[in-house]
N, C-alpha and C positions, 0 to 999 in steps of 0.2 A: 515353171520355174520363176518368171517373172513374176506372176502374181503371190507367189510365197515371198521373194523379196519384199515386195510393197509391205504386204502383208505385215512383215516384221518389221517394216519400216515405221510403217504407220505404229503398231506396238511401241513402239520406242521411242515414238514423238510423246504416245498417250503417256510412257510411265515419263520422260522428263517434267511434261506437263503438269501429272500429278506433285508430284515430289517437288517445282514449286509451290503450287497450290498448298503442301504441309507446311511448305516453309515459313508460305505469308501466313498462316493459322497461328503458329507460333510467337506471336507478335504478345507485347507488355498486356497485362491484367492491368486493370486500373478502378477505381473506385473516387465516389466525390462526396466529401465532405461539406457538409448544409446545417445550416438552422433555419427550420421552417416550422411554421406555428399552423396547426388546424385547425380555423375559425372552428369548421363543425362544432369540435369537441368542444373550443375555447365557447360556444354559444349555449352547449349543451352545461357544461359548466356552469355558466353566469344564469340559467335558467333553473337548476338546482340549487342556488344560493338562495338567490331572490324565494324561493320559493321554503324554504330552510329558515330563510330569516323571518320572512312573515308568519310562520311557524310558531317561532320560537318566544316564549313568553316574554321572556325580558328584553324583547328586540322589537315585540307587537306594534307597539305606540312611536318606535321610532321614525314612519313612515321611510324607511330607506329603499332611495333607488340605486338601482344597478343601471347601468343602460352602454352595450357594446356598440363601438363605432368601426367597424372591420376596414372601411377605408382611409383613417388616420390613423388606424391600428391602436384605441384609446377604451381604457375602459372608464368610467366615468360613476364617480362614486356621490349620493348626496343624502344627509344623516344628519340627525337632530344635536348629537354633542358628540366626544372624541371617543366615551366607551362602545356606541354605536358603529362608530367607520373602524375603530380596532376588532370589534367583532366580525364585523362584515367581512373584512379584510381576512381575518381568521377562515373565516364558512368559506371562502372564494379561493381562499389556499388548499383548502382540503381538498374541496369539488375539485380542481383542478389536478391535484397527485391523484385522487382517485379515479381519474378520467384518463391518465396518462399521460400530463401534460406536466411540463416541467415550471415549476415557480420561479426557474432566474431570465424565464422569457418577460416576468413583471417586474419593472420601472417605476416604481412609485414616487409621484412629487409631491410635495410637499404640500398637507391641506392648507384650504383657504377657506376662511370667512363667506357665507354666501348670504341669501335674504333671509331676514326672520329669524335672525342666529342660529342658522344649522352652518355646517360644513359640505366643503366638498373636496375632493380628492381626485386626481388622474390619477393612472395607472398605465403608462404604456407598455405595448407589447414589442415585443423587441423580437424582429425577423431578420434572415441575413445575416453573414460574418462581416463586419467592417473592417476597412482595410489594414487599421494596427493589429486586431482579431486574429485576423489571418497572418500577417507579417507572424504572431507569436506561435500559432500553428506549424507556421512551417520551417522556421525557426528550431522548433524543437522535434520535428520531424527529421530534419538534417543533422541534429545534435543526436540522434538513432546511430549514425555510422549506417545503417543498411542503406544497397545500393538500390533507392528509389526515388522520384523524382516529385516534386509537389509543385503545381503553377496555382496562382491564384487568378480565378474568373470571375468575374463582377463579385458576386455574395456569396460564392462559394469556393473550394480548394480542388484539384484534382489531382489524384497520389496518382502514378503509374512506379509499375515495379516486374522485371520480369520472373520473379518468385511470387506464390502465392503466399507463402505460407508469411515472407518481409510484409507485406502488405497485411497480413494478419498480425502480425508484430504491433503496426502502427496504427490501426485499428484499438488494440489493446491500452496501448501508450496514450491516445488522442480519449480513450474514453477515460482512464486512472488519472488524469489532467484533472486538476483544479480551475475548471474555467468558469467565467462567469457568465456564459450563456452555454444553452441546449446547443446538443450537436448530436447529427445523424449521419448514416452512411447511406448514400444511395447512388445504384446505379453500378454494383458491383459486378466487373465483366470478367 
Protein backbone atom coordinates (compact mmCIF):
# COMPACT_ATOMS: atom_id res chain seq x y z
CA UNK A 1 0.00 0.00 0.00
CA UNK A 2 2.70 2.31 0.68
CA UNK A 3 4.35 1.96 -2.30
CA UNK A 4 1.22 2.61 -4.55
CA UNK A 5 0.77 5.90 -2.58
CA UNK A 6 4.42 7.11 -3.51
CA UNK A 7 3.78 5.75 -6.55
CA UNK A 8 0.96 8.18 -7.34
CA UNK A 9 2.55 10.58 -5.49
CA UNK A 10 5.38 10.78 -7.55
CA UNK A 11 2.64 10.61 -10.67
CA UNK A 12 1.41 13.72 -9.61
CA UNK A 13 4.38 15.65 -9.01
CA UNK A 14 5.38 14.40 -12.73
CA UNK A 15 1.91 15.73 -14.27
CA UNK A 16 2.20 19.27 -12.22
CA UNK A 17 5.66 19.39 -13.58
CA UNK A 18 4.55 18.95 -16.95
CA UNK A 19 1.77 21.17 -17.27
CA UNK A 20 4.35 23.84 -16.16
CA UNK A 21 6.65 23.06 -18.54
CA UNK A 22 3.47 23.73 -21.29
CA UNK A 23 2.83 26.61 -19.57
CA UNK A 24 6.35 28.17 -20.12
CA UNK A 25 6.18 26.79 -23.86
CA UNK A 26 3.49 29.00 -24.37
CA UNK A 27 5.44 31.99 -24.07
CA UNK A 28 5.23 35.31 -27.14
CA UNK A 29 6.43 34.46 -30.93
CA UNK A 30 8.50 36.96 -31.77
CA UNK A 31 10.36 37.96 -34.98
CA UNK A 32 13.18 40.77 -35.82
CA UNK A 33 13.21 43.21 -38.21
CA UNK A 34 16.84 43.98 -40.15
CA UNK A 35 18.43 45.49 -43.10
CA UNK A 36 21.40 43.64 -43.95
CA UNK A 37 23.31 43.78 -47.21
CA UNK A 38 25.16 40.60 -48.67
CA UNK A 39 28.51 41.56 -49.74
CA UNK A 40 28.51 37.90 -51.58
CA UNK A 41 25.90 38.98 -53.84
CA UNK A 42 26.65 42.78 -53.69
CA UNK A 43 30.41 41.46 -55.10
CA UNK A 44 28.93 39.04 -57.22
CA UNK A 45 26.94 41.89 -58.58
CA UNK A 46 29.77 44.45 -59.21
CA UNK A 47 31.74 41.56 -60.97
CA UNK A 48 28.84 41.18 -63.49
CA UNK A 49 28.81 44.85 -64.39
CA UNK A 50 32.43 45.46 -64.64
CA UNK A 51 32.31 42.61 -66.91
CA UNK A 52 28.97 43.86 -69.00
CA UNK A 53 30.51 47.07 -69.25
CA UNK A 54 33.72 46.07 -70.74
CA UNK A 55 31.43 44.21 -73.05
CA UNK A 56 29.55 46.58 -74.06
CA UNK A 57 30.49 48.62 -77.36
CA UNK A 58 29.55 51.98 -76.53
CA UNK A 59 31.07 51.64 -72.98
CA UNK A 60 34.58 49.67 -74.53
CA UNK A 61 36.81 52.94 -74.48
CA UNK A 62 35.44 54.33 -71.44
CA UNK A 63 37.89 52.38 -69.20
CA UNK A 64 35.34 52.29 -66.18
CA UNK A 65 36.13 50.96 -62.82
CA UNK A 66 34.05 49.61 -60.41
CA UNK A 67 36.09 48.72 -57.29
CA UNK A 68 33.87 47.42 -53.80
CA UNK A 69 35.04 48.55 -50.54
CA UNK A 70 32.96 45.93 -48.06
CA UNK A 71 34.59 47.68 -45.00
CA UNK A 72 33.38 51.40 -45.54
CA UNK A 73 30.53 49.68 -47.17
CA UNK A 74 31.50 52.14 -50.59
CA UNK A 75 31.17 51.42 -53.92
CA UNK A 76 33.47 53.41 -55.97
CA UNK A 77 32.73 54.38 -59.46
CA UNK A 78 35.61 56.02 -62.04
CA UNK A 79 34.48 56.97 -65.88
CA UNK A 80 35.63 58.96 -68.66
CA UNK A 81 32.35 61.53 -68.87
CA UNK A 82 28.68 61.51 -67.33
CA UNK A 83 26.98 59.20 -70.24
CA UNK A 84 29.56 56.56 -68.90
CA UNK A 85 28.88 56.68 -64.93
CA UNK A 86 24.91 56.96 -65.99
CA UNK A 87 25.50 53.76 -67.77
CA UNK A 88 27.47 52.07 -65.37
CA UNK A 89 25.22 53.12 -62.68
CA UNK A 90 22.23 51.62 -65.02
CA UNK A 91 24.25 47.82 -65.51
CA UNK A 92 24.95 47.95 -61.56
CA UNK A 93 21.25 48.54 -61.02
CA UNK A 94 20.13 45.76 -62.92
CA UNK A 95 23.08 43.20 -61.64
CA UNK A 96 21.88 43.90 -58.42
CA UNK A 97 17.72 43.42 -58.84
CA UNK A 98 18.75 40.60 -60.61
CA UNK A 99 20.94 39.12 -57.87
CA UNK A 100 18.16 39.91 -55.38
CA UNK A 101 19.50 42.67 -53.91
CA UNK A 102 17.60 45.69 -53.30
CA UNK A 103 18.59 49.18 -55.00
CA UNK A 104 17.53 51.51 -51.97
CA UNK A 105 20.44 49.90 -50.10
CA UNK A 106 22.53 52.41 -52.88
CA UNK A 107 23.34 56.06 -51.58
CA UNK A 108 24.71 57.78 -54.28
CA UNK A 109 26.87 61.13 -54.03
CA UNK A 110 27.16 63.37 -55.94
CA UNK A 111 30.10 62.83 -58.88
CA UNK A 112 33.27 64.61 -58.72
CA UNK A 113 35.76 65.88 -61.12
CA UNK A 114 38.96 63.44 -60.87
CA UNK A 115 42.41 63.27 -62.93
CA UNK A 116 42.51 63.67 -66.71
CA UNK A 117 38.69 64.74 -66.87
CA UNK A 118 37.07 61.52 -65.97
CA UNK A 119 34.56 61.38 -63.08
CA UNK A 120 34.04 59.77 -60.17
CA UNK A 121 31.16 58.76 -58.14
CA UNK A 122 30.54 56.82 -54.54
CA UNK A 123 27.94 54.92 -53.85
CA UNK A 124 27.34 53.88 -50.38
CA UNK A 125 25.67 50.96 -49.11
CA UNK A 126 23.45 51.35 -46.57
CA UNK A 127 23.30 48.49 -43.66
CA UNK A 128 21.12 48.65 -40.53
CA UNK A 129 18.04 50.54 -39.39
CA UNK A 130 19.08 53.95 -37.94
CA UNK A 131 17.45 55.19 -35.10
CA UNK A 132 14.68 57.71 -36.69
CA UNK A 133 14.30 54.38 -39.23
CA UNK A 134 13.23 52.43 -36.60
CA UNK A 135 11.44 55.25 -34.41
CA UNK A 136 9.04 55.31 -37.95
CA UNK A 137 8.77 51.49 -37.86
CA UNK A 138 7.60 51.18 -34.85
CA UNK A 139 5.61 53.96 -34.72
CA UNK A 140 3.55 52.54 -37.24
CA UNK A 141 3.52 49.15 -35.85
CA UNK A 142 1.66 50.72 -32.76
CA UNK A 143 -0.53 52.62 -35.17
CA UNK A 144 -1.66 48.59 -36.19
CA UNK A 145 -3.98 48.55 -32.71
CA UNK A 146 -2.70 44.80 -32.65
CA UNK A 147 -1.52 43.73 -29.20
CA UNK A 148 2.26 43.37 -29.96
CA UNK A 149 5.09 44.89 -28.76
CA UNK A 150 8.33 46.35 -30.96
CA UNK A 151 11.76 47.38 -29.01
CA UNK A 152 14.33 48.79 -30.96
CA UNK A 153 18.19 47.01 -30.66
CA UNK A 154 20.99 48.63 -31.87
CA UNK A 155 20.23 48.22 -36.05
CA UNK A 156 17.50 46.33 -35.62
CA UNK A 157 13.59 46.01 -34.22
CA UNK A 158 11.99 43.14 -32.40
CA UNK A 159 8.19 42.53 -32.76
CA UNK A 160 6.90 40.04 -29.96
CA UNK A 161 3.27 39.15 -30.07
CA UNK A 162 1.46 36.45 -28.41
CA UNK A 163 -0.63 35.67 -31.80
CA UNK A 164 0.94 34.41 -34.72
CA UNK A 165 -1.14 35.15 -36.97
CA UNK A 166 -0.82 39.72 -35.46
CA UNK A 167 2.66 39.10 -36.06
CA UNK A 168 1.79 38.07 -39.70
CA UNK A 169 -0.29 41.20 -39.91
CA UNK A 170 2.85 43.30 -39.29
CA UNK A 171 5.02 41.48 -41.26
CA UNK A 172 2.51 42.36 -44.24
CA UNK A 173 2.08 46.06 -43.10
CA UNK A 174 6.13 46.58 -42.61
CA UNK A 175 6.63 45.01 -46.19
CA UNK A 176 3.43 47.45 -48.22
CA UNK A 177 5.46 50.36 -46.28
CA UNK A 178 6.99 52.79 -48.51
CA UNK A 179 10.41 52.73 -47.08
CA UNK A 180 13.42 53.97 -48.16
CA UNK A 181 15.68 51.20 -47.18
CA UNK A 182 15.47 47.08 -47.63
CA UNK A 183 13.98 45.23 -44.71
CA UNK A 184 13.96 41.68 -43.69
CA UNK A 185 12.49 39.25 -41.30
CA UNK A 186 14.61 37.11 -39.48
CA UNK A 187 14.69 35.10 -36.70
CA UNK A 188 10.96 34.11 -36.75
CA UNK A 189 10.27 31.94 -33.35
Amino acid sequence: MINGDCSSNQNSYLFIFESKIGEKMAKDSSFDIVSEIDFQEVDNALNQAVKEIHQRYDLKDSATELELNKKDKLININTKDDYSRKQSIDILQTRFIKRGLSIKVMKMDEPEPAANGRLKQKISLQSGISKDNAKKITKMIKELGLKVNSQIMDEKIRVQGAKKDELQVVIQKVKEADLDFPVQFVNYQ
